[in-house]
Structures are given as C-alpha cells and as structure tokens.
C-alpha positions in Angstrom: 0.0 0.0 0.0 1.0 3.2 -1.0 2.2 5.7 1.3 -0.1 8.7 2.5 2.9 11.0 1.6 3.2 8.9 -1.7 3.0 11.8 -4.7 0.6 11.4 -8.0 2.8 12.4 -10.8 1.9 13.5 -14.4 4.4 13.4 -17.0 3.5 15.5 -19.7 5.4 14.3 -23.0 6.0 10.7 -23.5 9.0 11.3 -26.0 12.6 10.3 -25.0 13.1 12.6 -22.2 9.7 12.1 -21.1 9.0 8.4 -21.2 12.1 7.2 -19.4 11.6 9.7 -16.6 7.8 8.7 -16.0 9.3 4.5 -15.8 11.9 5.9 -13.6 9.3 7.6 -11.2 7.4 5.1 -11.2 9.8 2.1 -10.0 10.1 4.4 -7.2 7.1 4.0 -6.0 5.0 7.2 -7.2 1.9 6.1 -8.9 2.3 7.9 -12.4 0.4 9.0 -15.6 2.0 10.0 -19.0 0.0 12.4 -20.9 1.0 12.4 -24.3 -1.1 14.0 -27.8 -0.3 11.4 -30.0 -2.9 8.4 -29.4 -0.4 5.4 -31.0 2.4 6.2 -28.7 -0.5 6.6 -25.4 -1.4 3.2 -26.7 1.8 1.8 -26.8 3.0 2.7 -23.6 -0.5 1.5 -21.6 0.3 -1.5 -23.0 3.7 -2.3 -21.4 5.5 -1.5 -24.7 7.8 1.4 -26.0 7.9 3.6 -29.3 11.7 4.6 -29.0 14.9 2.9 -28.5 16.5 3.0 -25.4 18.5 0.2 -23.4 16.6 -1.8 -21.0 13.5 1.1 -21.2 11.3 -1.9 -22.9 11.9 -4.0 -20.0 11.0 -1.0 -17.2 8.1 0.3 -18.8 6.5 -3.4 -19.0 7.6 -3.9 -15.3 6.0 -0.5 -13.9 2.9 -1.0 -16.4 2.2 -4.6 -15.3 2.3 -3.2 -11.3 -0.3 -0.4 -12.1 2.7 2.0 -11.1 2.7 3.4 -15.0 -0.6 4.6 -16.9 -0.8 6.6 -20.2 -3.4 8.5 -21.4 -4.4 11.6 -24.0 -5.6 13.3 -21.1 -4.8 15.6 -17.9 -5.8 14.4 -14.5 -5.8 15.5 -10.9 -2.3 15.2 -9.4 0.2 16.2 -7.1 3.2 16.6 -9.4 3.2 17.8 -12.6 6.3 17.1 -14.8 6.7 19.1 -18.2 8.9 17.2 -21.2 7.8 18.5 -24.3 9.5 19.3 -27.2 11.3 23.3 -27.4 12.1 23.1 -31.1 12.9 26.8 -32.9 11.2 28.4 -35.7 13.0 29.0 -39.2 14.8 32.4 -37.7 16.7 30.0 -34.9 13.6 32.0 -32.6 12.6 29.3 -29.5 8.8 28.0 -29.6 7.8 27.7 -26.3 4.0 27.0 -27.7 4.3 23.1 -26.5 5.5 24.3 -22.6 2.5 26.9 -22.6 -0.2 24.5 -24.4 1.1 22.0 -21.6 0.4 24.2 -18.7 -2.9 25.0 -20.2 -3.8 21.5 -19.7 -2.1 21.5 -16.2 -4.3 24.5 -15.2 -7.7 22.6 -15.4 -6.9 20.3 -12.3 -4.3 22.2 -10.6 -5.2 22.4 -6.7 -3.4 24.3 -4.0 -0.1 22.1 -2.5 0.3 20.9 -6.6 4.0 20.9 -7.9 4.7 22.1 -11.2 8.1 21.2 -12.6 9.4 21.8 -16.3 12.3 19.7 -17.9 12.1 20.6 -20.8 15.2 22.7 -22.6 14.1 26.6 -22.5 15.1 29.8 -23.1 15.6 31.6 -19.9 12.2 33.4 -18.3 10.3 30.5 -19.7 9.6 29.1 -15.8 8.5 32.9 -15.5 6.1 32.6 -18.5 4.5 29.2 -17.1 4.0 30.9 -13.9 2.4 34.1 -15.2 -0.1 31.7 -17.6 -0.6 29.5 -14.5 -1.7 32.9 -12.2 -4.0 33.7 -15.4 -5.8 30.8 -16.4 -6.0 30.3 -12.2 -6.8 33.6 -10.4 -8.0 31.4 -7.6 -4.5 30.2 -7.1 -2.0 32.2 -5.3 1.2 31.9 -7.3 4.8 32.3 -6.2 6.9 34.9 -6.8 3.7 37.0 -7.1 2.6 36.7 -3.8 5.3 36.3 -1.6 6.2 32.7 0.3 2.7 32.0 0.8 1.8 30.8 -2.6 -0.8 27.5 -2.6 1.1 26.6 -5.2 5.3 24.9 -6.1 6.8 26.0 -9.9 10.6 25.0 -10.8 12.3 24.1 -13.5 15.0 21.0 -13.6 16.3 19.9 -16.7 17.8 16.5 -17.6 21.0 15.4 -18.0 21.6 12.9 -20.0 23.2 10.4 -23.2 20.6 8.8 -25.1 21.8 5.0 -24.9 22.6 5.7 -20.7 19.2 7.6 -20.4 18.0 4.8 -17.3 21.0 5.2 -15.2 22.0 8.9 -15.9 18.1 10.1 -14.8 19.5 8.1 -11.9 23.3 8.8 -11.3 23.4 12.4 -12.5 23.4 15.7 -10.5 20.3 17.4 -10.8 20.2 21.7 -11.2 17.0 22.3 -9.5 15.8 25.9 -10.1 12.7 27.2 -8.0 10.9 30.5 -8.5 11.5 31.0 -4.7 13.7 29.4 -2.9 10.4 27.3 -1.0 9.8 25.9 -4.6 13.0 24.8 -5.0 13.1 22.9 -1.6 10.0 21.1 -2.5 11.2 20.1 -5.9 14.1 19.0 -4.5 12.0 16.5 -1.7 10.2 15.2 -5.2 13.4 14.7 -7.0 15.2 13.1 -4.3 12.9 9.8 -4.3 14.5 8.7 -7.6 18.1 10.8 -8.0 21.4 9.3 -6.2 22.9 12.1 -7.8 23.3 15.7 -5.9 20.8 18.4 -6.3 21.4 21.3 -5.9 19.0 24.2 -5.9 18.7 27.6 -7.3 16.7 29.9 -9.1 14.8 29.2 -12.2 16.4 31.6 -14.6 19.9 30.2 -13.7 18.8 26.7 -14.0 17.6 27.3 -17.2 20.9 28.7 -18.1 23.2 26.3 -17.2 21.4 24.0 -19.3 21.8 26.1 -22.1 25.2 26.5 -21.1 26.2 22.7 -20.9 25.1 22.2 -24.5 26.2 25.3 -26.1 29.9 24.6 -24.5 30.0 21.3 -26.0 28.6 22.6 -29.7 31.7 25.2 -29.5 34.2 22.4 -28.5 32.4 19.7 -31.4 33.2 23.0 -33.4 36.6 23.4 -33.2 36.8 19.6 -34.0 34.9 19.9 -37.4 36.9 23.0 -38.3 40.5 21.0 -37.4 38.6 18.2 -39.8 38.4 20.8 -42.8 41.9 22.5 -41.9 43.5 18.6 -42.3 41.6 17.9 -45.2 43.6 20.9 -47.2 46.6 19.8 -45.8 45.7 16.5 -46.4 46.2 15.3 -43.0 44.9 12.3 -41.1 42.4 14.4 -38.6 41.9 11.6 -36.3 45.9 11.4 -36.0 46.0 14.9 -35.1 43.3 15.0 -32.2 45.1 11.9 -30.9 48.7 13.2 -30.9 47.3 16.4 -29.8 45.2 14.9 -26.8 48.5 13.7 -25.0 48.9 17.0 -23.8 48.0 17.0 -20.2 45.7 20.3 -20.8 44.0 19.5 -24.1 40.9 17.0 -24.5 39.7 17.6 -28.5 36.5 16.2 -28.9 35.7 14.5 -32.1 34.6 15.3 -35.4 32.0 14.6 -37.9 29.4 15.0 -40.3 27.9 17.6 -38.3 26.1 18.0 -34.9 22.1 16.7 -34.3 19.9 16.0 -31.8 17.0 18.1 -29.9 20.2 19.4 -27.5 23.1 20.2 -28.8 22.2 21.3 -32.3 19.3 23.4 -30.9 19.6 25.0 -27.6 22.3 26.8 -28.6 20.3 29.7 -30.5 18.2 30.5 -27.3 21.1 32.4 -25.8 22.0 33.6 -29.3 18.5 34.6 -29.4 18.1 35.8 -26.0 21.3 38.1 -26.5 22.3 38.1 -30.1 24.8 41.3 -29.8 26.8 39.4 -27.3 27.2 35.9 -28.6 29.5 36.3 -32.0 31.3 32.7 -30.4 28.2 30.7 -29.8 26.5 31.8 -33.3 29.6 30.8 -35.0 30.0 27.7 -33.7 26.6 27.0 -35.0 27.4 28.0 -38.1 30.5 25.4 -38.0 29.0 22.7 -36.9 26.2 23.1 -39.7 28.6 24.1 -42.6 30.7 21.0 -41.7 27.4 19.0 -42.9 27.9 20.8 -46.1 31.5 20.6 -46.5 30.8 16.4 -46.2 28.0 16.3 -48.8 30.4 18.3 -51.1 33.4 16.3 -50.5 31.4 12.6 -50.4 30.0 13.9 -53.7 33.9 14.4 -55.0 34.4 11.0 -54.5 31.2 9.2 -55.8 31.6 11.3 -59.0 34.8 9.6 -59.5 32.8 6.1 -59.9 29.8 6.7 -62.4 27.4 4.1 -61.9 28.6 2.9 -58.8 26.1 1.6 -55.9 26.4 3.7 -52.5 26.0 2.7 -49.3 25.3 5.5 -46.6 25.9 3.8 -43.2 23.8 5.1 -40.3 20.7 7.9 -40.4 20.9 8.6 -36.5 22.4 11.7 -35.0 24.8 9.4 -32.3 25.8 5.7 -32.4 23.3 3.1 -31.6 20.4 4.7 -31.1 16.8 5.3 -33.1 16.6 9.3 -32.7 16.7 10.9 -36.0 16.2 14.9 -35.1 18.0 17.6 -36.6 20.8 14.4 -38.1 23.3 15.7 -39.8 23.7 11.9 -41.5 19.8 11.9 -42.8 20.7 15.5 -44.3 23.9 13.9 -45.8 21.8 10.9 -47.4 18.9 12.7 -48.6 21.2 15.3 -50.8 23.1 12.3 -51.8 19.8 10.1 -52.9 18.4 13.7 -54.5 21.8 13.6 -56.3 22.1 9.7 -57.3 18.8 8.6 -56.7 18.4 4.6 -56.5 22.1 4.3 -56.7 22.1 5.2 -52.5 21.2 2.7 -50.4 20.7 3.5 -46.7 22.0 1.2 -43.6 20.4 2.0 -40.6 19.9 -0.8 -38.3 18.0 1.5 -35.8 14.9 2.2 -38.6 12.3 0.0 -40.1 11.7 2.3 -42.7 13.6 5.6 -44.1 12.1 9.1 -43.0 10.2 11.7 -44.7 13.7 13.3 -46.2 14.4 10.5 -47.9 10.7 9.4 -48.9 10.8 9.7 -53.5 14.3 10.0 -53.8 14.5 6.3 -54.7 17.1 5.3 -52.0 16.7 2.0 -50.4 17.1 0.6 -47.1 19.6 -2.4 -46.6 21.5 -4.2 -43.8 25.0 -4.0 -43.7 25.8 -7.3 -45.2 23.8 -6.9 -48.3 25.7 -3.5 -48.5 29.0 -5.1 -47.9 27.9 -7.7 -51.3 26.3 -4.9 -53.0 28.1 -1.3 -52.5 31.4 -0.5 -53.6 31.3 2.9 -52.4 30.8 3.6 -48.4 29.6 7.0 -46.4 29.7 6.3 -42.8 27.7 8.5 -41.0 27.2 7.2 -37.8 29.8 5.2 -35.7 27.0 2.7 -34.9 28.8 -0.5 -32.8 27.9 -3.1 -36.2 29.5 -0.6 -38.5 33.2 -0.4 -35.9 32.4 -4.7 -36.4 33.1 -4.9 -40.1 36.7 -6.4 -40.4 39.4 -5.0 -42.9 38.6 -7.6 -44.8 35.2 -7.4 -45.9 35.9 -3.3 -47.1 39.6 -3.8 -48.1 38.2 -3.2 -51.4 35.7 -0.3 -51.1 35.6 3.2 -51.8 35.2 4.9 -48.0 34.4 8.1 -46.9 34.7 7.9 -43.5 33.6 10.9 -41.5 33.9 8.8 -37.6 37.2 8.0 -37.8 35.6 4.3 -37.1 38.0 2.7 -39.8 41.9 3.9 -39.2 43.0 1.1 -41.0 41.1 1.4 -43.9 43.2 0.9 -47.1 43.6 4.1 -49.0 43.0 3.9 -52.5 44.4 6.0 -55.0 42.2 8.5 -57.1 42.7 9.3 -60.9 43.1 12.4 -61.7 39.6 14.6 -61.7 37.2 16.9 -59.7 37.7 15.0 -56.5 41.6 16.1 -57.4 40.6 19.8 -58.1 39.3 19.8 -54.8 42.5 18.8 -53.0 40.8 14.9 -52.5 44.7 12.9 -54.0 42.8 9.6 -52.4 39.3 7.9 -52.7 39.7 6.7 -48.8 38.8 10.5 -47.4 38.9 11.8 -44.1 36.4 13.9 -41.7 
C-alpha cells in the first residue's frame, strides 16, 4: 500500500526525455500518468510496450505497467506533481517555440489544486519558468502563485532539466546531479523532496532563470568544442592530414581534450539549444553563433566532399551507413547523417542505399528520392562505395577484410585502417581529394 505521503505524478510528454523519466518515477514508487497528444504512442506505452529505442527502457516500462505504477493517457488528471517534457524546437529564424511548454500548462491549469507541484524539464530559453508561472496565475486567479505573492503561494513551480546520453538515459536520470531551479527558494526545496525519491545524484538548488541557463550552457559549451573539432577536420583535409591522427597526438597533452569530429552536430540538444542564448542576446554571442554555423557548414562541406568521391565512380552503388544523429540509437532529429543521405539520394537517386539498423523504414527526407534501405551485409555484397555517417557499434564490427576493397568516406574515424586507394586524376583532385579513402 502506497504511502499517504506517496505523490501522483503527471508526465507530460512521453517522447525520449519524457517516457524514461515517467518509468523511472514510477519504480520508485510514485503512482504515475504519462500524458501524451499522440494516441499510438498513449497506446503503446499503456500497453507495457515502447515507441523509442533506449537500453533496457522496454523492459521498465513493461515492469512498472504490469504493477499499475505506469498509466498513459491523451488526457490531464488530478495530481500532485506535474512534470513538463515537451519538445522546445525553434522556428526558421533559430527563434525558441515555447507553444508546446505553454499548451502544456494550459492543460495543467484545469486540475491544478493548492499544495500541486509544477516542474518543467524541458530545454528553455531563460524566463520561460516565469512565463508558465504568469499563464498559471491567469488561467488560475484562484490560485496564489509564487513569486507573485510572496512565500505564501498555494502553489510549487521549478524548472529541472535533464542530463543525459541517449543509450545511458535509465542510469544517468539516476546517477546524474540534478540543477533544480525554483521560483523562490520554497519551490525549489519542494522540488528538490520530489526529486530526491528517484536521484542518487546531488541536487542542488537555485533559481529558475539560472537553471535554465546552465542547461543552455552545458550544451552550447559542447557545440563550441564539437566545433573546433569539425573546423581542425576541414583545416586537415587541405593539408591533407589524417584528422583523427591529429586529435590523438594532440590529446596527449596534459591540458588538451579535443573532442571529435564529424558530419555535423544533431539531436533536440546540442544542435538546438544553442540559438536561445543567441537569441536571448544576439549582440553578445558572435562565439556561440559561429559555432553554430560550424557545426552546420561542416554538414555541407561532407555532402560536397562525399560527392567528389562518388563522381569519380559513375554508376557505382552507394551505401550511406547510419541515419541517426549518435551511435546506436533510433533518434533521427536535426541528423546531420539523414541531411547527408537525402542530398546524396536527391543527387544519385536509386544508386544510394541506406543502412540503418536502428529504422524500419527511411524518414520523410528520404521518402521519393529512390534510396533503399539495406542491412549492412547486403551493403558489404552490394556497394562499392561507403559514407559512414554514424559510428554505430555493427558498422566499428566490419573487419578490414570485408571493405579492403571499397571506396570509404569515412567521416567517424571508425575505420583507421582502412586501405587508401588511389584517385585518378579529376574533380575529386581539383578539390584537394589525392585519395578515394577520405577523411572527416
């Protein structure tokens, strides 16, 4: 029997942020409801089962959903604790849309009740805590709301943003330190009680703004360090240089840790967040907006480079390996690789063929160009020309052996001891590109 002191939760979002943390709460103990628009995925999750891929998340959500601990539904309830993980994508300008946190606590303000907790995960620009509270003390003028009425409010807001690697989602909700940013202090404590029935990690508290700062911080630091990467990759590539050789060498300094290149940077995080503190202070963030501008270019300078190479084999299949935006894993957002393939296949057409073990099918970038979708065997019988896009674990598995005698562009560094092979003398050799086996 559940504990009087036992909170209701509602997760709002059942995406990969928000269906992991709903399982989590829920083996803790707290009964749970994930509130999600889309009716398949509701479906899927009420009935023990999971729409995304995450390591041992199948096997959780059945557990918590068998024990009644784990419900899902298309619609708000009555709670105690309401937990926000809804997408913050931006508009074409790189401008934040917030409309998915606001239509969210909408929903939350039919059944919010005095002693409720309101917490938002999701990545925001900062003030956004600040705009849920103001739309909270409209839509509920009953409802004394904090920082608007002193201490006494009836009611908690914070905001708390995850921390974690798709692929270690279960044990980083866990393990990680949590930032836990109230609107007053007395909101922070009492997200900070919720949030301690599932985290090992420290929390610590603060305000909301500066919570939603430092997460914009944490990712905007690693897109300008992913940056500096992907420009070394282009500086080696006119220098023809091995890259990977480079970072290596260069990471044996005691005070230098070079992150690695590629094809580009994706994901809802790192390749997003970024322009809400360009967008929040655009006159004083010429570092941040050009690391942006990098990491995208980079995805540009790979399409024109791979397109150097396949040019100097007319006719010849092409296998692009991987569509996701990190190894082993099914999340496709803002993926470099998928913009990669699609301008290849809009290029070549049926001559690309796409391996992506992570996908059933190829996504709506790729829909009409007349790529194909293959396993990595058929493309090791069937290609002689290889793109790796994503350092998946089964493409690092294919021996020397088996691609001794393909044409690679390898943009992970996955294959050092890939045979070069030597180019004849054409565009790919205007470009600076004296061998077929190419570099990041």
């Amino acid at each position: 029997m559940l504990s009087e002191h036992t909170p209701k939760v509602i997760v709002l979002g059942l995406g990969y942020i928000g269906l992991p943390t709903a399982a989590v709460i829920a083996r803790s103990g707290c009964p749970v409801l994930g509130v999600d628009v889309n009716a398949d995925v509701v479906e899927t999750v009420a009935s023990g089962r999971v729409h995304i891929e995450e390591v041992d998340l199948d096997g959780l959500v059945q557990g918590v959903v068998a024990r009644g601990l784990l419900r899902a539904s298309t619609r708000i309830e009555a709670a105690d604790v309401f937990v926000i993980a809804v997408p913050t994508p931006f508009e074409e300008d790189h401008a934040p849309n917030i409309g998915y946190v606001l239509s969210a606590a909408t929903s939350i303000a039919t059944v919010l009740k005095a002693g409720d907790t309101v917490i938002l995960e999701s990545t925001s620009p900062v003030g956004t805590t600040e705009k849920v509270r103001d739309l909270l003390a409209q839509l509920r003028p009953d409802l004394r709301v904090p920082g608007r009425t002193g201490e006494s409010a009836d009611i908690a807001i914070a905001y708390c943003p995850e921390r974690v690697l798709p692929g270690r989602i279960l044990v980083e909700l866990i393990d990680n330190d949590r930032c836990i940013g109230g609107i007053t202090p007395r909101c922070a404590r009492k997200a900070l009680a919720f949030y301690r029935r599932f985290v090992r990690g420290q929390c610590v508290t603060t305000s909301a703004r500066t919570a939603e700062m430092v997460k914009l911080t944490e990712n905007a630091y690693r897109d300008v360090n992913i940056a500096f990467a992907n420009e070394l990759s282009k500086v080696s590539d006119t220098m023809d240089l091995d890259v990977w050789e480079v970072i290596r060498l260069a990471n044996r300094h005691p005070r230098v840790n070079i992150l690695q290149p590629g094809p580009g940077v994706g994901g809802h995080c790192i390749a997003v967040d970024p322009w809400f503190i360009v967008h929040g202070d655009p006159e004083n963030t010429p570092l941040i907006r050009t690391a942006r501008q990098v990491n995208d270019g980079k995805t540009d300078h790979v399409i024109q480079r791979a397109v150097a190479m396949i040019d100097e084999l007319p006719g010849a299949a092409i296998a692009c390996l991987g569509l996701a935006f990190k190894a082993n894993i099914d999340d496709f957002r803002e993926s470099p690789a998928v913009k990669v393939a699609a301008a290849l296949a809009g290029r070549y057409g049926s001559r690309v063929r796409i391996v992506e073990p992570y996908a059933s099918a190829l996504p709506k970038a790729l829909e009409g160009t007349g790529a194909t979708l293959i396993d990595i065997d058929t493309a090791i019988e069937t290609c002689p020309v290889f793109v790796v896009l994503v350092d998946h674990d089964v493409f690092r598995s294919v021996p020397v052996d088996e691609r001794s005698d393909k044409h690679v562009y390898d943009t992970r560094g996955i294959w050092p001891d890939q045979p070069r092979r030597e180019a004849r003398p054409t565009s790919a050799r205007q470009l600076g590109l004296d061998r077929l086996r190419l570099r990041a």
